[in-house]
C-alpha positions in Angstrom: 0.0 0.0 0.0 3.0 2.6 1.3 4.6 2.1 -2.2 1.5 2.7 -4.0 0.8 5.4 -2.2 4.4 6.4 -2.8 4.0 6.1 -6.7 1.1 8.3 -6.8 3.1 10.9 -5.2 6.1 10.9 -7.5 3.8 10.8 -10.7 1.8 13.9 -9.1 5.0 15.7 -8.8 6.0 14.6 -12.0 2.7 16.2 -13.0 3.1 19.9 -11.5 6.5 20.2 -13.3 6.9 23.0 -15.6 7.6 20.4 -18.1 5.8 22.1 -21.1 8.5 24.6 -21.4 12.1 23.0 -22.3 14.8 24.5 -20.2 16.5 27.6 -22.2 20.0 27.3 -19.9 22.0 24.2 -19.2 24.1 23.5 -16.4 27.2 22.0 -17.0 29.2 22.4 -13.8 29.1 22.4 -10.6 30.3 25.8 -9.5 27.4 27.0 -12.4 24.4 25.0 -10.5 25.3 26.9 -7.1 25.3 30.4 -9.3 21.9 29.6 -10.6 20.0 27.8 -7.1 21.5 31.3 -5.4 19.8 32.7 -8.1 16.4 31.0 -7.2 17.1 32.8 -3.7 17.1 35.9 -4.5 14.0 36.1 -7.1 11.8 34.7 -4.1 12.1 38.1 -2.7 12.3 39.9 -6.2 9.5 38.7 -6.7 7.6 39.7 -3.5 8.9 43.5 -3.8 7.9 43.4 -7.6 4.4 42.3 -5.8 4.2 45.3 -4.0 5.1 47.1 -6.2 2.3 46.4 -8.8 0.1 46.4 -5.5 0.4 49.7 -5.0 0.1 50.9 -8.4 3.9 52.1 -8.5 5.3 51.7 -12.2 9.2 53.0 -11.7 11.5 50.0 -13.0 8.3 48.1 -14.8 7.7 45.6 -12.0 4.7 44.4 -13.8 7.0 43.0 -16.2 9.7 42.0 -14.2 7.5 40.1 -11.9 6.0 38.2 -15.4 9.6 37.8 -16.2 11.5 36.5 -13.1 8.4 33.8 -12.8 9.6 32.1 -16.3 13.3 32.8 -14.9 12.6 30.7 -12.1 10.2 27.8 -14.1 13.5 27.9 -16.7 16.3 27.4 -13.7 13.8 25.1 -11.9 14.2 22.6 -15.1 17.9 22.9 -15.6 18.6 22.3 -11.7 16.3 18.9 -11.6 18.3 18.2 -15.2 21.9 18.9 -13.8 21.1 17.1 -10.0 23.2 14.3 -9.6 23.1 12.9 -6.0 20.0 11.9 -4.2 20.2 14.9 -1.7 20.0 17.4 -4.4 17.6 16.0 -6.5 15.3 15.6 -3.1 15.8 19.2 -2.3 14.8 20.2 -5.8 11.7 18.4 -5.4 10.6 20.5 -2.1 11.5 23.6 -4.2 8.9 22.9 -7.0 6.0 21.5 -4.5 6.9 24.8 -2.6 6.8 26.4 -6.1 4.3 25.6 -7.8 1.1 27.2 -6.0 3.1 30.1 -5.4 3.4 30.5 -8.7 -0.4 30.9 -9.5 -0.8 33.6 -6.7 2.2 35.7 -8.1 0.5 35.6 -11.3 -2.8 36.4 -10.2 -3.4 40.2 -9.3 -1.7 41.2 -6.1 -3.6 41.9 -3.1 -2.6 43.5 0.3 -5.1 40.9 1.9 -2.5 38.1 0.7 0.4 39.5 0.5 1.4 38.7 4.8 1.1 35.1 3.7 2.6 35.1 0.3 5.7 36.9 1.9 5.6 33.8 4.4 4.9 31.1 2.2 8.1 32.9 0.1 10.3 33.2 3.0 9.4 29.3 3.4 10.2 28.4 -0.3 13.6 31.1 0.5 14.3 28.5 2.8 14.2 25.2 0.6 16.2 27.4 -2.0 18.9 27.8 0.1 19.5 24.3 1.6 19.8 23.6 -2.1 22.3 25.8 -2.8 24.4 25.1 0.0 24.0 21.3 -1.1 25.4 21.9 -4.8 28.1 24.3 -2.8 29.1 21.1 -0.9 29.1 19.0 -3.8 31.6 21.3 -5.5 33.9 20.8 -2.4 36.4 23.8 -3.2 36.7 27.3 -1.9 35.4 28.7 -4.5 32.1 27.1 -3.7 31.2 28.7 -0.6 32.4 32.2 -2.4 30.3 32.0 -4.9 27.6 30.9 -2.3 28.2 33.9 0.1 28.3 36.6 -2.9 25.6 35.0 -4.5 23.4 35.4 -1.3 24.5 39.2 -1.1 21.8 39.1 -4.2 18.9 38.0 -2.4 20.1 40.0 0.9 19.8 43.1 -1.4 16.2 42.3 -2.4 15.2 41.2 1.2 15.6 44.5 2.2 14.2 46.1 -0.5 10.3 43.8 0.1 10.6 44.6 3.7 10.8 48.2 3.0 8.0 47.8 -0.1 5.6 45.8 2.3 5.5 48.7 4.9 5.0 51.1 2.7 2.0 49.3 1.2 1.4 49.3 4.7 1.5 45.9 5.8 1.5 45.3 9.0 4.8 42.9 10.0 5.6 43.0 13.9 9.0 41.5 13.4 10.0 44.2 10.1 12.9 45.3 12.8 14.2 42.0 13.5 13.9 41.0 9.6 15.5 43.6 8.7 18.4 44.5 11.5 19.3 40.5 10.3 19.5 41.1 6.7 21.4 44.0 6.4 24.0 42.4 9.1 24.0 39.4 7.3 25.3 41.5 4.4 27.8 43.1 6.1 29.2 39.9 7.1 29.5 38.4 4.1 30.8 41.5 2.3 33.9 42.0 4.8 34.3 38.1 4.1 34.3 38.4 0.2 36.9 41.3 0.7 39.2 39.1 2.1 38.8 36.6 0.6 42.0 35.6 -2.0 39.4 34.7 -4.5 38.5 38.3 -4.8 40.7 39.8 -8.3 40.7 43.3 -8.2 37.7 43.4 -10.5 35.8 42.0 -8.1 36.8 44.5 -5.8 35.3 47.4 -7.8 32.1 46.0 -7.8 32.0 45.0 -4.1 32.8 48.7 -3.3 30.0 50.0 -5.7 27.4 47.4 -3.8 28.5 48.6 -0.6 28.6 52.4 -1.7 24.3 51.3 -2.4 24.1 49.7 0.6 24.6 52.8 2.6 21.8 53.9 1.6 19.5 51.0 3.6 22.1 52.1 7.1 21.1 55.7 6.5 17.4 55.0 6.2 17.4 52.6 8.9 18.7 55.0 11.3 16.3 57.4 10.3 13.4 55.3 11.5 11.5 57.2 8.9 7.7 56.2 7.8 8.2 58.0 4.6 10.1 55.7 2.2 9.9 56.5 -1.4 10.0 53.3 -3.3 11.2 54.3 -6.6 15.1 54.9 -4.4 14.6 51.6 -2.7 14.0 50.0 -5.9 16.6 51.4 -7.3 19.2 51.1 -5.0 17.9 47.5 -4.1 19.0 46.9 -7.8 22.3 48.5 -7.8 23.4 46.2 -5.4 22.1 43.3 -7.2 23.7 44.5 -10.9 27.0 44.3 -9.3 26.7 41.4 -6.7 25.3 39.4 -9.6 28.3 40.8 -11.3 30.7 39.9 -8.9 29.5 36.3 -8.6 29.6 35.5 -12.5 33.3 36.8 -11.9 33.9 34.2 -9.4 32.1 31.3 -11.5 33.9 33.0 -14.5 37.6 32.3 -12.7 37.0 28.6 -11.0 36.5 27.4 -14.7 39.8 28.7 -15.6 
């Protein structure tokens, strides 16, 4: 009975696969597969401050489009991680990702409402979760320095769009009684890894010009947490949120770009 039960389960996941889209990127390394799972980090809370932003009728940076965007983004490196996973841990984890995945990906498409948004940024934070144990799996797997680099700068992503939501869900005015705690933890979390990656030998010199222009942005977040100020305009967190992206992202392709040297 157990194994019947246990067939039905794995041909119902089979089932809510994005499988009627064939994957448009292909993974052919390890230190690539921990680059693109980070990647599946940080667009859980890209997606969740593009959210807000089409929520409250804001237009600066075309969220309404990125939001359409990052969903097939995340569908596409979905299919290429399940296609790369070797060992039975990762290929388990991927699993969780796309059962956490998959409803969440009807809501996000649907038209955004404050009324759901408190649980979509949970259920998010939950699928954040399953993303990450999944890139620290394929880090493991890789079993070099360079993996855990390209882990910790690739996190600085999602770390710059954390921020970013948590600011964009209290302006929408969403109630969140742990905002402070969320937030004091990202941006420390970022500061962490950043004076890491600095020291880090695996940091060329062209790396270090982008990890000084994503800390010059990141500023910005100290200076308006120590304001305490209700009056955030979202267009400059959007933007700034995505500065620091642009050049983390292009720091990390850096160090994925020298491992396969």
């Amino acid at each position: 009975m157990r194994s019947g039960i246990k067939k039905i389960s794995k041909v119902l996941l089979f089932v809510a696969m994005p499988w009627s889209m064939a994957s448009a990127i292909e993974i052919t390394s390890a230190v690539d597969a921990v680059d693109i799972a980070g990647k599946q980090r940080m667009y859980t809370q890209r997606m969740l401050k593009d959210y807000a932003m089409v929520g409250m009728n804001n237009t600066f940076g075309k969220p309404h489009e990125d939001l359409k965007r990052l969903i097939v983004n995340f569908d596409d490196h979905l299919l290429a991680l399940i296609a790369y996973s070797k060992s039975d841990a990762t290929k388990k984890s991927m699993e969780q990702v796309n059962r956490l995945w998959v409803p969440l990906k009807a809501i996000l498409s649907a038209t955004p409402s404050v009324e759901k948004v408190e649980q979509l940024q949970k259920d998010l934070d939950t699928l954040l979760k399953a993303a990450n144990e999944a890139t620290q799996l394929f880090a493991k797997e890789l079993k070099q320095a360079s993996g855990e680099i390209v882990n910790l700068s690739g996190r600085q992503r999602m770390l710059s769009q954390r921020m970013a939501s948590l600011y964009m869900l209290k302006v929408w005015g969403v109630k969140d009684s742990e905002f402070k705690m969320k937030l004091h933890s990202a941006m420390e979390e970022f500061k962490s890894a950043q004076a890491k990656l600095e020291a880090s030998a695996l940091s060329t010199e062209e790396i270090h010009g982008y990890l000084k222009k994503a800390k010059r942005s990141f500023t910005f977040f100290e200076m308006m947490n120590k304001k305490e100020s209700t009056h955030f305009v979202p267009s400059l967190i959007y933007k700034k949120s995505n500065d620091i992206l642009i050049n983390m992202n292009e720091a990390t392709h850096k160090y994925v770009a020298n491992e396969a040297k």
